[in-house]
Residue frames as qw, qx, qy, qz and C-alpha x, y, z in Angstrom:
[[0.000, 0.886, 0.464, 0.000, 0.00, 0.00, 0.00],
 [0.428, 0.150, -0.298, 0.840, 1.55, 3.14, -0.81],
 [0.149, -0.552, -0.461, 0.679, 0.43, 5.44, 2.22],
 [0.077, 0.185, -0.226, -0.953, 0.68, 8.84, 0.26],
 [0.170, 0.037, -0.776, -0.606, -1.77, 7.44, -1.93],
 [0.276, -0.413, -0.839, 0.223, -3.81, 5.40, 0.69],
 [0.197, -0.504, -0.432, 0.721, -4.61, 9.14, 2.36],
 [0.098, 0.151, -0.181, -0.967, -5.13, 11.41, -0.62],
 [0.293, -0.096, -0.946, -0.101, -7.55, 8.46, -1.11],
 [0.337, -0.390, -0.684, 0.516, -9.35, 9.01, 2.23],
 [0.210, -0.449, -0.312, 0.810, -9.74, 12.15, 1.72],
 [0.200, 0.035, -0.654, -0.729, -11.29, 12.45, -1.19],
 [0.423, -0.264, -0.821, -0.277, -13.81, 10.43, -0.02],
 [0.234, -0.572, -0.591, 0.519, -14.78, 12.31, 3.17],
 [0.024, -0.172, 0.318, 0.932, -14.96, 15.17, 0.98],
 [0.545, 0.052, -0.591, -0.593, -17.25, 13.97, -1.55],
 [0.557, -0.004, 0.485, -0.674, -18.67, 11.88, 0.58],
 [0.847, 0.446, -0.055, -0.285, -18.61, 9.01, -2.21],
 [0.676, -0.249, 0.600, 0.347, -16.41, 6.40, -3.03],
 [0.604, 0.498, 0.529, 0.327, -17.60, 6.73, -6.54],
 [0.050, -0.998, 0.039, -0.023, -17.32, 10.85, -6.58],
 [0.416, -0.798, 0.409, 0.152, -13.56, 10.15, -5.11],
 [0.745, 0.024, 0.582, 0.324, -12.71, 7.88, -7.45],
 [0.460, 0.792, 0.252, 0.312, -13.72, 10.31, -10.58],
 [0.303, -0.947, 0.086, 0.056, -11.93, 13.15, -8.83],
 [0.590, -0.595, 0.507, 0.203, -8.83, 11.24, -8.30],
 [0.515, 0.519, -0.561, -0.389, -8.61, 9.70, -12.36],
 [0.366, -0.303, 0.798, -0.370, -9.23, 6.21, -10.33],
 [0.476, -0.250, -0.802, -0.262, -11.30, 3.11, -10.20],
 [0.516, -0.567, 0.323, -0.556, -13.41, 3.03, -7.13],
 [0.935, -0.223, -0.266, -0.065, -12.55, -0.24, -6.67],
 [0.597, 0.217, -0.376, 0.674, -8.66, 0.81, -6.03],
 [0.150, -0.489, 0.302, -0.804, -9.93, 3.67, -3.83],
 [0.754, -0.488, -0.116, -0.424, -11.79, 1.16, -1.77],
 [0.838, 0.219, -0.414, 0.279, -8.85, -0.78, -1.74],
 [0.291, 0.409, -0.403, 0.765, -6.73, 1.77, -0.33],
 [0.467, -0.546, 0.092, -0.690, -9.31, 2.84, 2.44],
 [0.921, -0.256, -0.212, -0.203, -9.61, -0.46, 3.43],
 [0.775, 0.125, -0.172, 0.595, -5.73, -1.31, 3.52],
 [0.013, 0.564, -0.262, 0.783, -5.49, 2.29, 5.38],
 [0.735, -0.426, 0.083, -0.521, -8.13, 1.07, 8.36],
 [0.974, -0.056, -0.219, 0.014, -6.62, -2.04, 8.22],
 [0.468, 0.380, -0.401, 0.690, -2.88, -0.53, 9.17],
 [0.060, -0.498, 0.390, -0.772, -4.18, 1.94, 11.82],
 [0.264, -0.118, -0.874, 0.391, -6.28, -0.79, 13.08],
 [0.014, 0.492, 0.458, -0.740, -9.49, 1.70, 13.33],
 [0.415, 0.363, 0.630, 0.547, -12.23, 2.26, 11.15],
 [0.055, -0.397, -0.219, 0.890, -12.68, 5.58, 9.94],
 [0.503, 0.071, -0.103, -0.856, -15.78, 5.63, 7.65],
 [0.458, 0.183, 0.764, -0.417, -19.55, 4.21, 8.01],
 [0.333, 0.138, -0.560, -0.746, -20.52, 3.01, 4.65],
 [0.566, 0.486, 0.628, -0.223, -24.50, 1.94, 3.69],
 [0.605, 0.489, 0.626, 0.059, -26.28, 1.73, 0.99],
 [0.112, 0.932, 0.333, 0.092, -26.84, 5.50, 0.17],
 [0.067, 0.939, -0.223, 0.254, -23.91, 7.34, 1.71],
 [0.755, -0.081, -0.438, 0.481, -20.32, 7.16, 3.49],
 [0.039, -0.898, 0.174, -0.402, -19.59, 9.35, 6.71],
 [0.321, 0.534, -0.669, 0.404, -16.68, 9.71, 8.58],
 [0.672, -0.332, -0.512, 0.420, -16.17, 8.08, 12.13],
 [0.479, -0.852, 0.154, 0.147, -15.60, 10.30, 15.37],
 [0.680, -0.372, 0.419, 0.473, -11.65, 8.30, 14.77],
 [0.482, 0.562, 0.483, 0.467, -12.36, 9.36, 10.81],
 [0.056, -0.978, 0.069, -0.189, -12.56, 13.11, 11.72],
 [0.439, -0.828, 0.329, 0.116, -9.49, 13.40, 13.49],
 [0.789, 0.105, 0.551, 0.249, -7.82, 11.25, 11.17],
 [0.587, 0.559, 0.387, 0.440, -8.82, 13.14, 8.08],
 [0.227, -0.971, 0.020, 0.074, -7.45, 16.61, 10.14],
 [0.425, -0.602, 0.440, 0.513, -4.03, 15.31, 10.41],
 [0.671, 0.137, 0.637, 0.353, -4.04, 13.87, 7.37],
 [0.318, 0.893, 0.239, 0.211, -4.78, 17.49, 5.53],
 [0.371, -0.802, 0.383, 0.270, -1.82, 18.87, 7.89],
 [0.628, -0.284, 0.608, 0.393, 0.31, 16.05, 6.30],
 [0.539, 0.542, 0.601, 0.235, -0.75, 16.56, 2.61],
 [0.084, -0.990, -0.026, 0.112, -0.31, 20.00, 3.18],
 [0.437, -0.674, 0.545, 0.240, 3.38, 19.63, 4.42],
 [0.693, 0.274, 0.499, 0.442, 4.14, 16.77, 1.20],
 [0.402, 0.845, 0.318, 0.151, 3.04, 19.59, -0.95],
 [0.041, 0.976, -0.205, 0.052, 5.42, 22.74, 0.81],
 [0.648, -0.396, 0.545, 0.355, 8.40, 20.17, 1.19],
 [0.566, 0.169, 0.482, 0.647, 8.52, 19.55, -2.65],
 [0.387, 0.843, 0.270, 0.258, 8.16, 22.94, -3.49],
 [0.195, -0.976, 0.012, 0.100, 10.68, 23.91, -1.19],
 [0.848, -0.213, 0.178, 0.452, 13.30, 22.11, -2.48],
 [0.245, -0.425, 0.220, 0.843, 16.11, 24.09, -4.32],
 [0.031, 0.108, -0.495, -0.861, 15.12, 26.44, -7.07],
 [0.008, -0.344, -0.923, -0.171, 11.46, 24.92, -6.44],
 [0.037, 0.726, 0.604, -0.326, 9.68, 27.38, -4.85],
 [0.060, 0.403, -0.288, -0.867, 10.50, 29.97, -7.89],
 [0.219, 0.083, -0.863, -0.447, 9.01, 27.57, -9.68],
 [0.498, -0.007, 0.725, -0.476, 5.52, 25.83, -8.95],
 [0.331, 0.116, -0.865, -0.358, 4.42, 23.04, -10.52],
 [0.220, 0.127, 0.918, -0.305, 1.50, 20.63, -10.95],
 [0.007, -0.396, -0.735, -0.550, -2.12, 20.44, -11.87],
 [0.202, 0.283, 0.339, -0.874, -4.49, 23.66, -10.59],
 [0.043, 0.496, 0.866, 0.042, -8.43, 23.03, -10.97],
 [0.117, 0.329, 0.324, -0.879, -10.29, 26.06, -11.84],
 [0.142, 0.586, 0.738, 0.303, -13.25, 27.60, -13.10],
 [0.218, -0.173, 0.177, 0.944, -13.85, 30.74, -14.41],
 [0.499, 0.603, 0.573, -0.244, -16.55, 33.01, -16.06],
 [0.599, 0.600, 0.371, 0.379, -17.02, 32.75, -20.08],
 [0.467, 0.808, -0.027, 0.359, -16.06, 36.32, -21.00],
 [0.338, -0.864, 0.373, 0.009, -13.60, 36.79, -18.36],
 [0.822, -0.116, 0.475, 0.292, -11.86, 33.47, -19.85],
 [0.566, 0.562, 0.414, 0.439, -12.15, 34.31, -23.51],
 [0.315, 0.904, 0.090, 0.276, -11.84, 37.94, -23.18],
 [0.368, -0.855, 0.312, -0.190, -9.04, 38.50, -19.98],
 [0.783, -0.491, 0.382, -0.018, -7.52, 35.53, -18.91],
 [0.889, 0.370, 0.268, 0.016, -6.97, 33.27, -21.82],
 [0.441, 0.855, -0.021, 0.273, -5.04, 35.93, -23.65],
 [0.233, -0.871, 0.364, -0.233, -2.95, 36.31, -20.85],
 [0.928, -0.298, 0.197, 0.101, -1.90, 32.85, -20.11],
 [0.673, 0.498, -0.297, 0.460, 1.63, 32.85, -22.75],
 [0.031, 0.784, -0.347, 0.514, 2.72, 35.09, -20.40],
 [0.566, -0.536, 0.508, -0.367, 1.89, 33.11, -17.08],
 [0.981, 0.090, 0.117, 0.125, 3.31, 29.91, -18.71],
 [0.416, 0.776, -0.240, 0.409, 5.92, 31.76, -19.65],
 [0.317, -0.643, 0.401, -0.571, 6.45, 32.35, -15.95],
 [0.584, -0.303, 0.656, -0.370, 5.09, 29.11, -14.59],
 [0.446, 0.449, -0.650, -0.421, 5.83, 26.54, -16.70],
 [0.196, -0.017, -0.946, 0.256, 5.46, 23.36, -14.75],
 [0.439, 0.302, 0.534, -0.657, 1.40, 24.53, -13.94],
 [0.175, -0.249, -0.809, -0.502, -1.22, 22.44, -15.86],
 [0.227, 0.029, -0.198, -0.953, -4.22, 24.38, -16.51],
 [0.069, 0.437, 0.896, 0.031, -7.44, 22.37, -15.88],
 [0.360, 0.110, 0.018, -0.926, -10.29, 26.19, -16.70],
 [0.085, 0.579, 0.811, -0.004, -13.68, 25.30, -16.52],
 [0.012, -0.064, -0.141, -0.988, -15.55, 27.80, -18.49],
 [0.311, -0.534, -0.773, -0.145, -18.75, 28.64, -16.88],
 [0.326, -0.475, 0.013, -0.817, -21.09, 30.87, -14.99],
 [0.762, -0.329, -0.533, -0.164, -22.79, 27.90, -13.23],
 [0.511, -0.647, 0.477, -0.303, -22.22, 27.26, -9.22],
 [0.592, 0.467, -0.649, 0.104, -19.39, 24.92, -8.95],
 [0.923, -0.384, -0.001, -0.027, -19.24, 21.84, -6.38],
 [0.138, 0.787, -0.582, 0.151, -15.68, 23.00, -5.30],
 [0.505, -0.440, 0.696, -0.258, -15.44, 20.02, -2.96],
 [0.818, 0.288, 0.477, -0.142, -17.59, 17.30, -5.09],
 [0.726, 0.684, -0.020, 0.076, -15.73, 18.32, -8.45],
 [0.695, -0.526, 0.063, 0.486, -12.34, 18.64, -6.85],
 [0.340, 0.794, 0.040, 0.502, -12.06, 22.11, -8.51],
 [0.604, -0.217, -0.454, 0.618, -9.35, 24.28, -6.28],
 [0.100, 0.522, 0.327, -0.782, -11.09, 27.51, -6.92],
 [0.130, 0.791, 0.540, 0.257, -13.68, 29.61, -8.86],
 [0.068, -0.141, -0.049, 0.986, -13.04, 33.28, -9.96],
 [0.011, -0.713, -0.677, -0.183, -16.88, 34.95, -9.69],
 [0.027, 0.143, -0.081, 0.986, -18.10, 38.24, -9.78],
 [0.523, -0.572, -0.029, -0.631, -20.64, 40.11, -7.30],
 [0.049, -0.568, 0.745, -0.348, -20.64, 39.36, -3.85],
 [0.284, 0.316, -0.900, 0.092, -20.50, 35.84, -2.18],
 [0.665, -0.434, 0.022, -0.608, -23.40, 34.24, -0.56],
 [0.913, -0.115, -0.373, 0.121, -21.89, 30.62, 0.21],
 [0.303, -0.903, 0.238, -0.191, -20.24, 31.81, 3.71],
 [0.894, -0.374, 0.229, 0.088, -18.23, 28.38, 4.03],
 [0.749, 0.497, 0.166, 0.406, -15.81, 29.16, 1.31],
 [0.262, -0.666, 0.082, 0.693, -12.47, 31.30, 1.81],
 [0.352, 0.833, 0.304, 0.298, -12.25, 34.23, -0.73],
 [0.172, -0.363, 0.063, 0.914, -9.60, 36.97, -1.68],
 [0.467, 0.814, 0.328, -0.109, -11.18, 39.90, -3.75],
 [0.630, -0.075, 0.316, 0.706, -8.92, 40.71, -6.37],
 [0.162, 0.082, 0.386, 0.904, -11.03, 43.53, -8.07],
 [0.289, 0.587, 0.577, -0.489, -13.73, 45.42, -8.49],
 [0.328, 0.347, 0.534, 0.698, -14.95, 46.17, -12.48],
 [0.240, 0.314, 0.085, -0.914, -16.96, 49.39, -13.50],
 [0.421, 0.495, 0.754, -0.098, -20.44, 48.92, -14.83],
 [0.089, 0.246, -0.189, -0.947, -22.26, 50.66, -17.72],
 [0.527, 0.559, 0.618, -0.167, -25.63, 49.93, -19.30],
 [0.095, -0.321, 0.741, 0.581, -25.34, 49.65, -23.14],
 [0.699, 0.469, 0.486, -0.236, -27.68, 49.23, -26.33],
 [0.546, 0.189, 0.666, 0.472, -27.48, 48.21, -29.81],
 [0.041, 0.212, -0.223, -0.951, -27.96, 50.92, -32.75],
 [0.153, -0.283, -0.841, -0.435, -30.37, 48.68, -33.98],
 [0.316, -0.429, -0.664, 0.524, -32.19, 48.71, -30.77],
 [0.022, -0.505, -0.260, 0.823, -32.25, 52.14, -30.11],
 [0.217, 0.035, -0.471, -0.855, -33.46, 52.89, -33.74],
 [0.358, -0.424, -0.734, -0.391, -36.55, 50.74, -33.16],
 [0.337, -0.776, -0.516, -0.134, -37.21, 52.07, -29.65],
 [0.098, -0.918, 0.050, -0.380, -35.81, 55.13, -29.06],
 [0.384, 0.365, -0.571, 0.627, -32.94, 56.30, -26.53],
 [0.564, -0.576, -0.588, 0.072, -34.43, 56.02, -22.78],
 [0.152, 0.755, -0.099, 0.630, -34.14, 59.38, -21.03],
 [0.551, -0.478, 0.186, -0.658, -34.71, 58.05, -17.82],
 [0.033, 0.044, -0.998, 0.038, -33.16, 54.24, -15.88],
 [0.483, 0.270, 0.474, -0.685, -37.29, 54.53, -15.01],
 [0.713, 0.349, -0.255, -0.552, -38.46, 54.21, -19.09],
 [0.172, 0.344, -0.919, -0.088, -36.88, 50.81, -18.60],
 [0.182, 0.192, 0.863, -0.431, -39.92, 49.83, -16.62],
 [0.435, 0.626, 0.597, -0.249, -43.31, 49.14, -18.08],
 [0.507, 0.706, -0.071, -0.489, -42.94, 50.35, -21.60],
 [0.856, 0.504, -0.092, -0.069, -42.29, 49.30, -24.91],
 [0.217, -0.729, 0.646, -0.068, -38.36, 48.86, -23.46],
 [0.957, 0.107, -0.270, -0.006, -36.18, 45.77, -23.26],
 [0.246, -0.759, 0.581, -0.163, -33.67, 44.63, -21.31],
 [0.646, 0.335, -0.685, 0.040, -31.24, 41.55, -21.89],
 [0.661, -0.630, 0.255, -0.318, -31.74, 39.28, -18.66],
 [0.324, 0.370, -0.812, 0.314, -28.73, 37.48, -16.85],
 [0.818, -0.489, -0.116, -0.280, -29.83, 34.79, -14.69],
 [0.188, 0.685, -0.647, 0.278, -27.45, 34.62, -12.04],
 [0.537, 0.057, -0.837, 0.087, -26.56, 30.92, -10.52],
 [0.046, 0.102, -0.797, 0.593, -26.85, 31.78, -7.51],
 [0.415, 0.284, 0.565, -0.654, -30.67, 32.23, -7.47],
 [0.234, 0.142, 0.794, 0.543, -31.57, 31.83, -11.43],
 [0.078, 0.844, 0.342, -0.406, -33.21, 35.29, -11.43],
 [0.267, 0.578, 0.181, 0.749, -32.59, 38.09, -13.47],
 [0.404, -0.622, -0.397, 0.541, -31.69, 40.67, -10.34],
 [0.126, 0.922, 0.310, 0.196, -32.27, 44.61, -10.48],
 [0.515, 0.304, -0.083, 0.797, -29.26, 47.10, -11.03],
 [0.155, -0.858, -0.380, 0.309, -29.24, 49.74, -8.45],
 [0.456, 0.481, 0.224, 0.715, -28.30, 53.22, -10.04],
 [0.301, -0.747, -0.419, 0.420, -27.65, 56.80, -8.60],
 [0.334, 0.417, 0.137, 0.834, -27.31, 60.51, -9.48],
 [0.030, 0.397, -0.135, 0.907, -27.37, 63.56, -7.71],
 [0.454, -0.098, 0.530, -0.709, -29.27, 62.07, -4.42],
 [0.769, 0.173, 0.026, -0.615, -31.49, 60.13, -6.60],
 [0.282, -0.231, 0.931, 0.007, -31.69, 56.14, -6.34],
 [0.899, 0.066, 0.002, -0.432, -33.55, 53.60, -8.46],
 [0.390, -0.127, 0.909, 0.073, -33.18, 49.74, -8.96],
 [0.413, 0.363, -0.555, -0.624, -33.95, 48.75, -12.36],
 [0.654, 0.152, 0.715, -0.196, -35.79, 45.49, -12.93],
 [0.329, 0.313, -0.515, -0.727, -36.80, 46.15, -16.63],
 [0.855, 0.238, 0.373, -0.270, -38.47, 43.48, -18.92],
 [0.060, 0.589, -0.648, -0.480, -37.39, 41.15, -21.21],
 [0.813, 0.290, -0.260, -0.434, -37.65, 38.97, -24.08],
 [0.868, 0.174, -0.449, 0.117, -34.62, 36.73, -23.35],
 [0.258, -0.850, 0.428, -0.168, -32.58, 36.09, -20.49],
 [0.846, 0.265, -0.442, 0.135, -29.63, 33.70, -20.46],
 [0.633, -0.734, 0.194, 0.147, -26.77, 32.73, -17.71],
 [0.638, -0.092, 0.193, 0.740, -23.50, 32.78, -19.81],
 [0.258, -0.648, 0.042, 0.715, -21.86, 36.02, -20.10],
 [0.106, -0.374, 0.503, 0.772, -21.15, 35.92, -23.76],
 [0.035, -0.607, -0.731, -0.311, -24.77, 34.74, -25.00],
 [0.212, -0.739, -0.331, 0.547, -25.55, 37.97, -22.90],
 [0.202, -0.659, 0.192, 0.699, -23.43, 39.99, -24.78],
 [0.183, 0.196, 0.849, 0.456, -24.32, 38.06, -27.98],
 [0.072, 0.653, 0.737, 0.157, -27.89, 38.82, -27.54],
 [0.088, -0.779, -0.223, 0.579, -27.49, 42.46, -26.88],
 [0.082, -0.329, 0.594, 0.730, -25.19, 43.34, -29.96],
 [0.093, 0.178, 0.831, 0.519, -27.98, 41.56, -31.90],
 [0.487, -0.280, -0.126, -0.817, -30.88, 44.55, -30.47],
 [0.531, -0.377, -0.727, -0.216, -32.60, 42.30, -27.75],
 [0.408, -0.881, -0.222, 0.092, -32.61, 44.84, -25.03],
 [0.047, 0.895, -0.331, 0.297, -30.42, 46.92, -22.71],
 [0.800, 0.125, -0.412, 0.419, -27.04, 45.46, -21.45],
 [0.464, -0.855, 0.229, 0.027, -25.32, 46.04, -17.96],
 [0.857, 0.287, -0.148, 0.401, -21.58, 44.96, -18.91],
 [0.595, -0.562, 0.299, 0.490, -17.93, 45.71, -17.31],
 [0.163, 0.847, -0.363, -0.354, -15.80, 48.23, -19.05],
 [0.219, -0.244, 0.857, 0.398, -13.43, 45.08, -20.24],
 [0.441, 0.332, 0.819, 0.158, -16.57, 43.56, -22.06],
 [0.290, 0.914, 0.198, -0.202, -18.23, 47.15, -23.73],
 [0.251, -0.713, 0.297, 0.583, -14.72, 49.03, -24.25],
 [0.242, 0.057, 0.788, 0.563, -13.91, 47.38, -28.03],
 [0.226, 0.498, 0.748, 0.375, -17.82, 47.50, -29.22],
 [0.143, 0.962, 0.138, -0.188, -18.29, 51.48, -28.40],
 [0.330, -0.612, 0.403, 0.595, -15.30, 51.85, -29.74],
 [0.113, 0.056, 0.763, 0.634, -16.69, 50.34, -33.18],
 [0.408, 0.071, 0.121, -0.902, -20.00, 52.19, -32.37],
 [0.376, -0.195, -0.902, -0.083, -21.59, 48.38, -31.83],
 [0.264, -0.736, -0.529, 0.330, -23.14, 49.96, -28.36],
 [0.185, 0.524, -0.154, 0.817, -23.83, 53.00, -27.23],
 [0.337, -0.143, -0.734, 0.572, -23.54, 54.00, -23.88],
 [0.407, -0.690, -0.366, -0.473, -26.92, 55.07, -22.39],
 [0.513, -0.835, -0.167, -0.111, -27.54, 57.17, -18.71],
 [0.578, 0.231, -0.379, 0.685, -23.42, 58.30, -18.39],
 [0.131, 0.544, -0.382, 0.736, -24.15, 60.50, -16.09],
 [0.913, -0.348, -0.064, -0.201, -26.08, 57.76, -13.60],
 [0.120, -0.565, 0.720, -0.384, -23.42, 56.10, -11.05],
 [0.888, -0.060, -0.433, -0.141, -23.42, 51.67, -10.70],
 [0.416, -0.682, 0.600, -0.045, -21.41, 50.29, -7.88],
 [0.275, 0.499, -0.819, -0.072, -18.47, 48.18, -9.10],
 [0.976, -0.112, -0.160, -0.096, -18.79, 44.61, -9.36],
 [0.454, -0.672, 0.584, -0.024, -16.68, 42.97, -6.79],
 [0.885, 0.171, -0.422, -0.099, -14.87, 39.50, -8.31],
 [0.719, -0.549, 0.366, -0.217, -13.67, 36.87, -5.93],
 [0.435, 0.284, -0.849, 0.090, -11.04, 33.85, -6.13],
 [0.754, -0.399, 0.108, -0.510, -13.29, 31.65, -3.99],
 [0.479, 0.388, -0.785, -0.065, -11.81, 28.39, -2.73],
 [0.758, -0.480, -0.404, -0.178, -12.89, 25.29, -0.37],
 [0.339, -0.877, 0.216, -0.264, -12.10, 26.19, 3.36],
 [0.841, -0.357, 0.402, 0.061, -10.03, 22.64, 3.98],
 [0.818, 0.532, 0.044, 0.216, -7.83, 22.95, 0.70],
 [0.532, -0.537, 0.097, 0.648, -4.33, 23.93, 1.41],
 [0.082, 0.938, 0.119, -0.315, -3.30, 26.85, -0.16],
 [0.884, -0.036, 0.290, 0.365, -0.61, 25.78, -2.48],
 [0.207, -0.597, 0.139, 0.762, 1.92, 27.94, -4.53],
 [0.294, 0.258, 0.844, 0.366, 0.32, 26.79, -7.59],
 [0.025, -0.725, -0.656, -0.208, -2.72, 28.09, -6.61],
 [0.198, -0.810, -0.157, 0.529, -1.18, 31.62, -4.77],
 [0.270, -0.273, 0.453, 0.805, 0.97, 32.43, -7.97],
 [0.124, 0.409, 0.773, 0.470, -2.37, 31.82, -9.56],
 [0.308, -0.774, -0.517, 0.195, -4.75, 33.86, -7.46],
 [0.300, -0.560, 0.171, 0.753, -1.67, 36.79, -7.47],
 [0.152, -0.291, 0.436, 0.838, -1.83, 36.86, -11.25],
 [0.015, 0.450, 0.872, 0.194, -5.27, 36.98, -11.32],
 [0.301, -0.837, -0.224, 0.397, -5.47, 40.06, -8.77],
 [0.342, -0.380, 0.351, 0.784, -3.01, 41.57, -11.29],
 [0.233, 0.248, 0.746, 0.572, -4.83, 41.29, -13.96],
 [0.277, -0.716, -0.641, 0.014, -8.15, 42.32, -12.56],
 [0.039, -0.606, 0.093, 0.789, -6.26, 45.84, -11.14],
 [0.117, -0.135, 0.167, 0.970, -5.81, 46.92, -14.54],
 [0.256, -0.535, -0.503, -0.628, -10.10, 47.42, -15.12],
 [0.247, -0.499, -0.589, 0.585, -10.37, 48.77, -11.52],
 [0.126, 0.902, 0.323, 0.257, -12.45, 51.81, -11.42],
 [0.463, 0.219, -0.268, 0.816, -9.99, 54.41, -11.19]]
């Protein structure tokens, strides 16, 4: 049995809660991950999970077990990065997941460079809006914008984007320029809805100017949850668009949008690196998280 193995093994599987979950996770069979568990209980002499039909949960001796055993995994990890010349270097595979136009329109583009830099990281990106089972998909973080409702999850904020609200020429030629975030409501308006994961709503922009506050709601013909069908369906006239300066900046510049209510005030979308609370923090994943937070400065609102 090798040990190393036997534990990452274990742990997986108090995670996920699944032999069959820990096995996918791990590029396994679940029959070897049972193996190991079994041949792990069978060394310490103490069993540390209750498996039925339906589910597997740790032991009392399982919990305290699967504590050190994150300490120790932990420590494997900062021993072989500290060897010589390693920790300039980090290496390995980093799990993430990202949203569509921040991949395609920020990140992506950027990677030469951070390969350039970190050559020995392999790249697993999930592109996606969706809420991500950080623990069940053994993803090591999720970069997400607005703010965080899942409280169990550590999170740096690396940035905060400027909003604008945007419409097609088309658009506006068939219904007019809105003088007012208000004409968005009850009239012949549109507005492109974003259903966001967390609740699969379409949620109301709050907006301000000189003392005055509304929250927008609008109506709409379509709403969608990826970022770039959003932005897809706006360019093509199907309402008004809320969008981050990095996603507008190119199409008013080719007079694709124009910017509607400039002198109205949005508050900045925070974005998070979110990550599960029991996941060691690896240099993989801080060199990642750092040159994310770099990136993400330059579209701070100044």
């Amino acid at each position: 049995m090798d040990r190393f193995d036997a534990m990452q093994a274990f742990a997986r599987v108090v995670e996920t809660g699944s032999f069959t979950k820990a096995a996918e996770t791990l590029h396994m069979s679940k029959t070897s991950v049972t193996q190991l568990v079994q041949q792990l209980e069978a060394r310490l002499r103490v069993r540390l999970l209750n498996r039925t039909t339906r589910k597997v949960n740790v032991t009392a001796d399982g919990a305290v077990y699967y504590e050190r055993v994150l300490r120790l995994l932990a420590d494997m990890d900062d021993a072989e990065t500290s060897l010589s010349g390693a920790s300039a270097l980090p290496r390995g595979r980093l799990r993430v997941d990202v949203p569509s136009p921040l991949a395609r329109m920020i990140l992506v583009p950027a990677l030469p460079a951070f390969h350039a830099q970190y050559p020995d990281i392999q790249l697993d990106m999930g592109v996606s809006d969706r809420i991500v089972d950080l623990i069940g998909e053994n993803v090591d973080c999720v970069v997400r914008g607005g703010e965080l409702t899942d409280q169990s999850l550590m999170a740096r904020r690396v940035g905060d984007l400027r909003l604008g609200v945007y419409a097609a020429p088309d658009y506006l030629k068939r219904a007019g320029a809105p003088a007012h975030p208000r004409d968005l409501e009850n009239t012949h308006h549109r507005i492109v809805g974003f259903l966001w994961a967390r609740s699969g709503k379409a949620l109301p922009y709050a907006m301000r100017r000189d003392g005055e506050s509304v929250k927008v709601q609008g109506r709409y013909v379509l709403a969608v949850d990826d970022g770039n069908a959003y932005l897809a369906a706006g360019l093509a006239g199907m309402g008004v668009l809320w969008l981050p300066d990095y996603m507008s900046r190119g199409h008013v510049e080719r007079g694709e949008l124009i910017p509607l209510f400039e002198d109205w005030r949005l508050d900045s979308m925070p974005m998070y690196v979110a990550y599960p609370p029991n996941r060691h923090v690896s240099a993989k994943l801080r060199v990642f998280i750092d040159w994310v937070a770099e990136l993400l400065g330059q579209y701070a609102p100044q």
